[in-house]
Jmol script that loads the backbone (N, CA, C; Angstrom):
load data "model"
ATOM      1  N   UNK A   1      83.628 120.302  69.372  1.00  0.00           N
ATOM      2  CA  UNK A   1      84.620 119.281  69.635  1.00  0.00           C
ATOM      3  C   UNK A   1      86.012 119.927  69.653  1.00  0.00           C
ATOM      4  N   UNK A   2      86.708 119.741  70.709  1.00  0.00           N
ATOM      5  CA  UNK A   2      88.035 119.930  70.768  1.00  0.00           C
ATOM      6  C   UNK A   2      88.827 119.842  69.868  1.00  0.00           C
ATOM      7  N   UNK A   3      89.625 120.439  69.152  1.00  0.00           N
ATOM      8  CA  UNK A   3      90.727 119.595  68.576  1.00  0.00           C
ATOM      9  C   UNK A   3      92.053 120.275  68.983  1.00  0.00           C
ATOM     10  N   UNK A   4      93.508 119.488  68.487  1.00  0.00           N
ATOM     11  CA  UNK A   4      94.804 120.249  69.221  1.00  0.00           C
ATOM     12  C   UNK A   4      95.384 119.956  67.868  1.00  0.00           C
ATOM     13  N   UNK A   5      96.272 120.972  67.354  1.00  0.00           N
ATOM     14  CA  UNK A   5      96.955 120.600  66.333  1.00  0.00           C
ATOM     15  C   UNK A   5      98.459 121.515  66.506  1.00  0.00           C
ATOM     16  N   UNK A   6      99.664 120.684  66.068  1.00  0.00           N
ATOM     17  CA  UNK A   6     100.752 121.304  66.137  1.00  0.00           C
ATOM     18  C   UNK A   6     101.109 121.960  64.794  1.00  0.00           C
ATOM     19  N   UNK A   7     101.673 123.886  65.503  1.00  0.00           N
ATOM     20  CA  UNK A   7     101.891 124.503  64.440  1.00  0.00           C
ATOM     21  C   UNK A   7     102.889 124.788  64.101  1.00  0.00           C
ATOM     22  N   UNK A   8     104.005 125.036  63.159  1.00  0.00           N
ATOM     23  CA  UNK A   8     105.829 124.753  63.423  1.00  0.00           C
ATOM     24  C   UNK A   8     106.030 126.623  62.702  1.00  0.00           C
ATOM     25  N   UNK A   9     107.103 127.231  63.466  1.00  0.00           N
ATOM     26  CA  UNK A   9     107.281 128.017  62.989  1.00  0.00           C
ATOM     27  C   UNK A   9     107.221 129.615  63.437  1.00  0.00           C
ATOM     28  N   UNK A  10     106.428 128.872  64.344  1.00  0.00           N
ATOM     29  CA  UNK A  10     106.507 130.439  65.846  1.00  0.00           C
ATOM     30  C   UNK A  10     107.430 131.088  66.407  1.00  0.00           C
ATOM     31  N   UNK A  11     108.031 131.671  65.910  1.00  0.00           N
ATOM     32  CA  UNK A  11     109.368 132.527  66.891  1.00  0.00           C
ATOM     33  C   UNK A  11     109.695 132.864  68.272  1.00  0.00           C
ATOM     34  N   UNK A  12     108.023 133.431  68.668  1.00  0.00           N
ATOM     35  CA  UNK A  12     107.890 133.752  69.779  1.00  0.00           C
ATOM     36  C   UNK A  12     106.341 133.830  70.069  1.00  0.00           C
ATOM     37  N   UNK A  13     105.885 134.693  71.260  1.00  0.00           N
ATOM     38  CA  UNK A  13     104.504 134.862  71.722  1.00  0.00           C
ATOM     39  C   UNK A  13     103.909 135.659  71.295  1.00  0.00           C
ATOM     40  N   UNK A  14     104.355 136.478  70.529  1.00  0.00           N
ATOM     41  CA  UNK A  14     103.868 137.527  69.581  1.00  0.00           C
ATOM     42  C   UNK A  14     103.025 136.715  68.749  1.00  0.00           C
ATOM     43  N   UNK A  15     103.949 135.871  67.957  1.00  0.00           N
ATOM     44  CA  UNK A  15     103.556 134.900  66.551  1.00  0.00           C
ATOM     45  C   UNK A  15     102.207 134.375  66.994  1.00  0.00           C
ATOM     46  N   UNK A  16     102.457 134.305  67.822  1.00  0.00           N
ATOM     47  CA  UNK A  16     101.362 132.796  68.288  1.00  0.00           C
ATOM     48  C   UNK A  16      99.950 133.949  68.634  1.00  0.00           C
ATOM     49  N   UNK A  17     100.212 134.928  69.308  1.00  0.00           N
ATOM     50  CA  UNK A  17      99.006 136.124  69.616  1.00  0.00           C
ATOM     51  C   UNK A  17      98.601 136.845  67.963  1.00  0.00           C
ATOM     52  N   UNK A  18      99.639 136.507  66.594  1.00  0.00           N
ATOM     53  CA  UNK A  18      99.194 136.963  65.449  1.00  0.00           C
ATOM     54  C   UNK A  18      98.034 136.186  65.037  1.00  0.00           C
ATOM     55  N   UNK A  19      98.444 135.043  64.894  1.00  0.00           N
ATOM     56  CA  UNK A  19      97.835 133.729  64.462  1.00  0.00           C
ATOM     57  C   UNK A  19      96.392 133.740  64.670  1.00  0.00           C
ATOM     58  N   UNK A  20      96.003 133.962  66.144  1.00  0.00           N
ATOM     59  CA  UNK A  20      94.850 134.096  67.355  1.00  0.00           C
ATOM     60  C   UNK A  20      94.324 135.041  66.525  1.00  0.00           C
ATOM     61  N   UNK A  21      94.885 136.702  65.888  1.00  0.00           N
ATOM     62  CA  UNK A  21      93.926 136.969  65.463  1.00  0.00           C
ATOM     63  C   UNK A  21      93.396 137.123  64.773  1.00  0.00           C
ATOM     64  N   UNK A  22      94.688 136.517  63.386  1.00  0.00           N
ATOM     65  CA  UNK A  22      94.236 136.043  61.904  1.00  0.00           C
ATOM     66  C   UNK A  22      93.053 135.248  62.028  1.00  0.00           C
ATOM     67  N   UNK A  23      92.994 134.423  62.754  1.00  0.00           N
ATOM     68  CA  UNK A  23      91.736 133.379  62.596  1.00  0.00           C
ATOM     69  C   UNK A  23      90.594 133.979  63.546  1.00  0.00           C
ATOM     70  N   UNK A  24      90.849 134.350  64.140  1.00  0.00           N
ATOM     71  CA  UNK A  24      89.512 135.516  64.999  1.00  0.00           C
ATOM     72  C   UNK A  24      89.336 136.166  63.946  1.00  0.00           C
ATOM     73  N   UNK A  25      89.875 137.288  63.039  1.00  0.00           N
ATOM     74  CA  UNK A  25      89.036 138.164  61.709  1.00  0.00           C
ATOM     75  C   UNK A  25      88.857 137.013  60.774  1.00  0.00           C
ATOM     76  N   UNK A  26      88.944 135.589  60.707  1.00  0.00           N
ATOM     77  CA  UNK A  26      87.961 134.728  59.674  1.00  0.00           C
ATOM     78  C   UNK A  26      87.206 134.184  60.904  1.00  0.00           C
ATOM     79  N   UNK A  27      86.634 134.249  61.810  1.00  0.00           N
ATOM     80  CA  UNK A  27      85.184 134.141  62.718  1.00  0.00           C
ATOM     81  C   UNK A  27      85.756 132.333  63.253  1.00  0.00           C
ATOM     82  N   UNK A  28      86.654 132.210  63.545  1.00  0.00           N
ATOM     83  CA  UNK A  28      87.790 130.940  64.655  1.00  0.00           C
ATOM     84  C   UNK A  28      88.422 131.324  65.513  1.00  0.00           C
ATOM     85  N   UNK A  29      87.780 130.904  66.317  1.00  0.00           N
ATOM     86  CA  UNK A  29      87.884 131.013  68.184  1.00  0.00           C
ATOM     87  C   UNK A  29      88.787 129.973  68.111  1.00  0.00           C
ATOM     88  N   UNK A  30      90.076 129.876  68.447  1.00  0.00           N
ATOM     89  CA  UNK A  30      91.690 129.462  68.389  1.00  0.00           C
ATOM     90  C   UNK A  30      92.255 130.022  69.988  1.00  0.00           C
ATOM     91  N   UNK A  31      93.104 129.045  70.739  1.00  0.00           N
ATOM     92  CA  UNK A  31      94.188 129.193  71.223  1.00  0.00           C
ATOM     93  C   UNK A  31      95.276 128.921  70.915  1.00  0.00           C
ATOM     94  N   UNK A  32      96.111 129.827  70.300  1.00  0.00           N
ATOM     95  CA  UNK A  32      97.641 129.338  69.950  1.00  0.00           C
ATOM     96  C   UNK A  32      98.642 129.188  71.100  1.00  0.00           C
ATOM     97  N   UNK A  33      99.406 128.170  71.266  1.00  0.00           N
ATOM     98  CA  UNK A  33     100.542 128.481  72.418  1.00  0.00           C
ATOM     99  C   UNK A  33     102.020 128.533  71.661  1.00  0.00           C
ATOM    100  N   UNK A  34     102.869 129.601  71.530  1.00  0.00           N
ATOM    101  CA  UNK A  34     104.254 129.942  71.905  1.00  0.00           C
ATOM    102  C   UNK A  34     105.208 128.407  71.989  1.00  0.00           C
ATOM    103  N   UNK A  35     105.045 127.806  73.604  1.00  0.00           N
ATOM    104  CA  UNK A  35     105.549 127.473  74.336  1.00  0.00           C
ATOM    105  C   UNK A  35     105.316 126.168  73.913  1.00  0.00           C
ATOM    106  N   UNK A  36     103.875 125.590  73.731  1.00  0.00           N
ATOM    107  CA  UNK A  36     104.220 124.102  73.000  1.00  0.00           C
ATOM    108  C   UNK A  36     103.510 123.774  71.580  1.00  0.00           C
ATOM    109  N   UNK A  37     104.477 125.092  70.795  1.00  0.00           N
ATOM    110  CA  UNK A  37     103.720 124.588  69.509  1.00  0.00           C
ATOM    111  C   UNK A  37     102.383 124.134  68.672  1.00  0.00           C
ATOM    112  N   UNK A  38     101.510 125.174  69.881  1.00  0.00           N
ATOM    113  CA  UNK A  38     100.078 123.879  69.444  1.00  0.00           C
ATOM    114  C   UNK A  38      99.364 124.978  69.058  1.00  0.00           C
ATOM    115  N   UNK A  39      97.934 124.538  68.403  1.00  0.00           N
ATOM    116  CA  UNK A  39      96.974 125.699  67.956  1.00  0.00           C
ATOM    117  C   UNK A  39      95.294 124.822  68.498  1.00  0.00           C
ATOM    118  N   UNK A  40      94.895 125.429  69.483  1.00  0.00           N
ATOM    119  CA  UNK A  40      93.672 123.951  69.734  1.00  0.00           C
ATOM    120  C   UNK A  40      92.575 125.265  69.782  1.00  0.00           C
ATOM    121  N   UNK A  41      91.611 124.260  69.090  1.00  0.00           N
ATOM    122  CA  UNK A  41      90.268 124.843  68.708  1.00  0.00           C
ATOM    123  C   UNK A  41      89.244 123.978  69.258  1.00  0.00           C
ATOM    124  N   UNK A  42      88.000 124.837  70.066  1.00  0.00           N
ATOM    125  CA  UNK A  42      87.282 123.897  70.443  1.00  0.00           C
ATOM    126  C   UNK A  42      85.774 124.372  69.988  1.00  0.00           C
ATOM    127  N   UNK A  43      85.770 124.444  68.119  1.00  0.00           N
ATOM    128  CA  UNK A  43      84.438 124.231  67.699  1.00  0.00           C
ATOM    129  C   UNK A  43      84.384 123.394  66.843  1.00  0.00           C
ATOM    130  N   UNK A  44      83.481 123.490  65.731  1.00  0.00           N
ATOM    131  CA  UNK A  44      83.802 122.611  64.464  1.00  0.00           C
ATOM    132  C   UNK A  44      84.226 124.065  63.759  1.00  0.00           C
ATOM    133  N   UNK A  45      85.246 123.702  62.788  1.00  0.00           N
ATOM    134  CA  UNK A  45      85.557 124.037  62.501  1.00  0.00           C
ATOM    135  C   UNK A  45      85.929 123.424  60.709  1.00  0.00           C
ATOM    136  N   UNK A  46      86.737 124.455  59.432  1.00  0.00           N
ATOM    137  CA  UNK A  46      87.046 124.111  58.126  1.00  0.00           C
ATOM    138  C   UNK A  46      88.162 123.980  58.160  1.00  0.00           C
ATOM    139  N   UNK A  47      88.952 122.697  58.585  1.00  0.00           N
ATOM    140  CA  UNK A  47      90.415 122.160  58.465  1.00  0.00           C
ATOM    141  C   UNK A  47      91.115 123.288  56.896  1.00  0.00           C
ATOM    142  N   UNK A  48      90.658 122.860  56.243  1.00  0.00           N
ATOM    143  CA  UNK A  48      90.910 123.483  55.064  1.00  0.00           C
ATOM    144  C   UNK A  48      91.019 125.292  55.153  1.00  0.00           C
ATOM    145  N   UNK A  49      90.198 126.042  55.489  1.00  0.00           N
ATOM    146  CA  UNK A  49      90.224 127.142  55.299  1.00  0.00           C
ATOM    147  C   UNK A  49      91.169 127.853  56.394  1.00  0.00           C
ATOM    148  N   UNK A  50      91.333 127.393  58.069  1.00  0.00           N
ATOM    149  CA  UNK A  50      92.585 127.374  58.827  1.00  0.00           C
ATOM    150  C   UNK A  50      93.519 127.139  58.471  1.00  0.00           C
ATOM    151  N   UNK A  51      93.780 126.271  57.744  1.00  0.00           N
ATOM    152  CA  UNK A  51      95.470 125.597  57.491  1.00  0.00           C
ATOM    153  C   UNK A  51      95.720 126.911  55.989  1.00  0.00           C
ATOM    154  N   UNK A  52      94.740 127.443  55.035  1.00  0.00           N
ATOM    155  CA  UNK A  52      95.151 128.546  54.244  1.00  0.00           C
ATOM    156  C   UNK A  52      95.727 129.612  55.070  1.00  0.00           C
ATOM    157  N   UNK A  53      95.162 129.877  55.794  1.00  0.00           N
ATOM    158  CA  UNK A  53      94.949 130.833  56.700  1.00  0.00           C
ATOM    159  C   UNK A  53      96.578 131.477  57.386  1.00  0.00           C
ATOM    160  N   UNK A  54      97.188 129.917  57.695  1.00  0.00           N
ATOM    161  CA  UNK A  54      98.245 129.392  58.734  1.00  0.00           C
ATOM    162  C   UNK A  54      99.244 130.076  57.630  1.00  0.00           C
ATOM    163  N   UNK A  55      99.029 129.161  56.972  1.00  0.00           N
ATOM    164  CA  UNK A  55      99.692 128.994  55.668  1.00  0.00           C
ATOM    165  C   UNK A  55     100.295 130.660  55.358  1.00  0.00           C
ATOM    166  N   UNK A  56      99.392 130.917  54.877  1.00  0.00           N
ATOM    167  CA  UNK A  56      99.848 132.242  54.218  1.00  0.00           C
ATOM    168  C   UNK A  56     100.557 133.790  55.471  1.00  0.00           C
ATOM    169  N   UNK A  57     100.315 133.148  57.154  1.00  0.00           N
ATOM    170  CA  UNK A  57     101.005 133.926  57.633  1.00  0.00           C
ATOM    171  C   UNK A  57     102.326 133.436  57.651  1.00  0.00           C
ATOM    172  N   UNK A  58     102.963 132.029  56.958  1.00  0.00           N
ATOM    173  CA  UNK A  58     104.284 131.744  56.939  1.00  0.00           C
ATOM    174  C   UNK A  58     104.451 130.862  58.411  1.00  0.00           C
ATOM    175  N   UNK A  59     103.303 130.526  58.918  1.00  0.00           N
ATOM    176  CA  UNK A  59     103.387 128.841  59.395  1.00  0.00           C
ATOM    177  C   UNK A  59     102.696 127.719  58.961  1.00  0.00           C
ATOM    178  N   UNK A  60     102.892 126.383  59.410  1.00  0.00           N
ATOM    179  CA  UNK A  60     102.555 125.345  59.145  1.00  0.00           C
ATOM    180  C   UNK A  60     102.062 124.274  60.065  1.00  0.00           C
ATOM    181  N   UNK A  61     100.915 124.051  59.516  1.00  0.00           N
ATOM    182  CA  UNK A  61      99.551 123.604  60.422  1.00  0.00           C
ATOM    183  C   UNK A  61      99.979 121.737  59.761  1.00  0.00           C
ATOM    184  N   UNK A  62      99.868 120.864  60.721  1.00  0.00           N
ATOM    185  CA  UNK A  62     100.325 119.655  60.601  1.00  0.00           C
ATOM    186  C   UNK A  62      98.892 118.897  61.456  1.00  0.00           C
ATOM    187  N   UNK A  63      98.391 118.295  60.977  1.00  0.00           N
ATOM    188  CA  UNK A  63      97.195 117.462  60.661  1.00  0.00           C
ATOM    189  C   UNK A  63      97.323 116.442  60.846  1.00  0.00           C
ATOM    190  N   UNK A  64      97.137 115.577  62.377  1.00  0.00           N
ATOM    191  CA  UNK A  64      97.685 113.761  61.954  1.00  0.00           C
ATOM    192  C   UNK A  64      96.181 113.319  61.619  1.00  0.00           C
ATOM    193  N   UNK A  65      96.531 112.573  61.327  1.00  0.00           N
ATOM    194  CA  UNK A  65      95.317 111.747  60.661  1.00  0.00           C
ATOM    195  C   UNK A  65      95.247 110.386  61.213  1.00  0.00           C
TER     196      UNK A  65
END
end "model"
wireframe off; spacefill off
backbone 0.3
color backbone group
């Protein structure tokens, strides 16, 4: 299942290609975009263990509910 989530805190396209492969070495197939803030994943995936993930490279993963 798809999901799209906005991530705040990207500088540039670099950031967003870090992100991609922080969560690729924890086994999450992620597209981050630069350009509109977003991070969309299209498996199931552990909300929880991504957003640590986000987290600790010094962005922030925002979750609507």
């Amino acid at each position: 299942m798809k999901k799209i989530y906005k991530i705040t805190g990207l500088d540039c396209a670099s950031c967003a290609s870090l992100v991609e492969m922080d969560l690729e070495d924890a086994g999450v197939l992620v597209k981050c975009s630069y350009a509109n803030q977003t991070l969309e994943i299209n498996s199931d995936h552990d909300f929880k263990k991504i957003k640590e993930i986000i987290t600790k490279a010094g962005y922030t993963l925002i979750h609507d509910k």
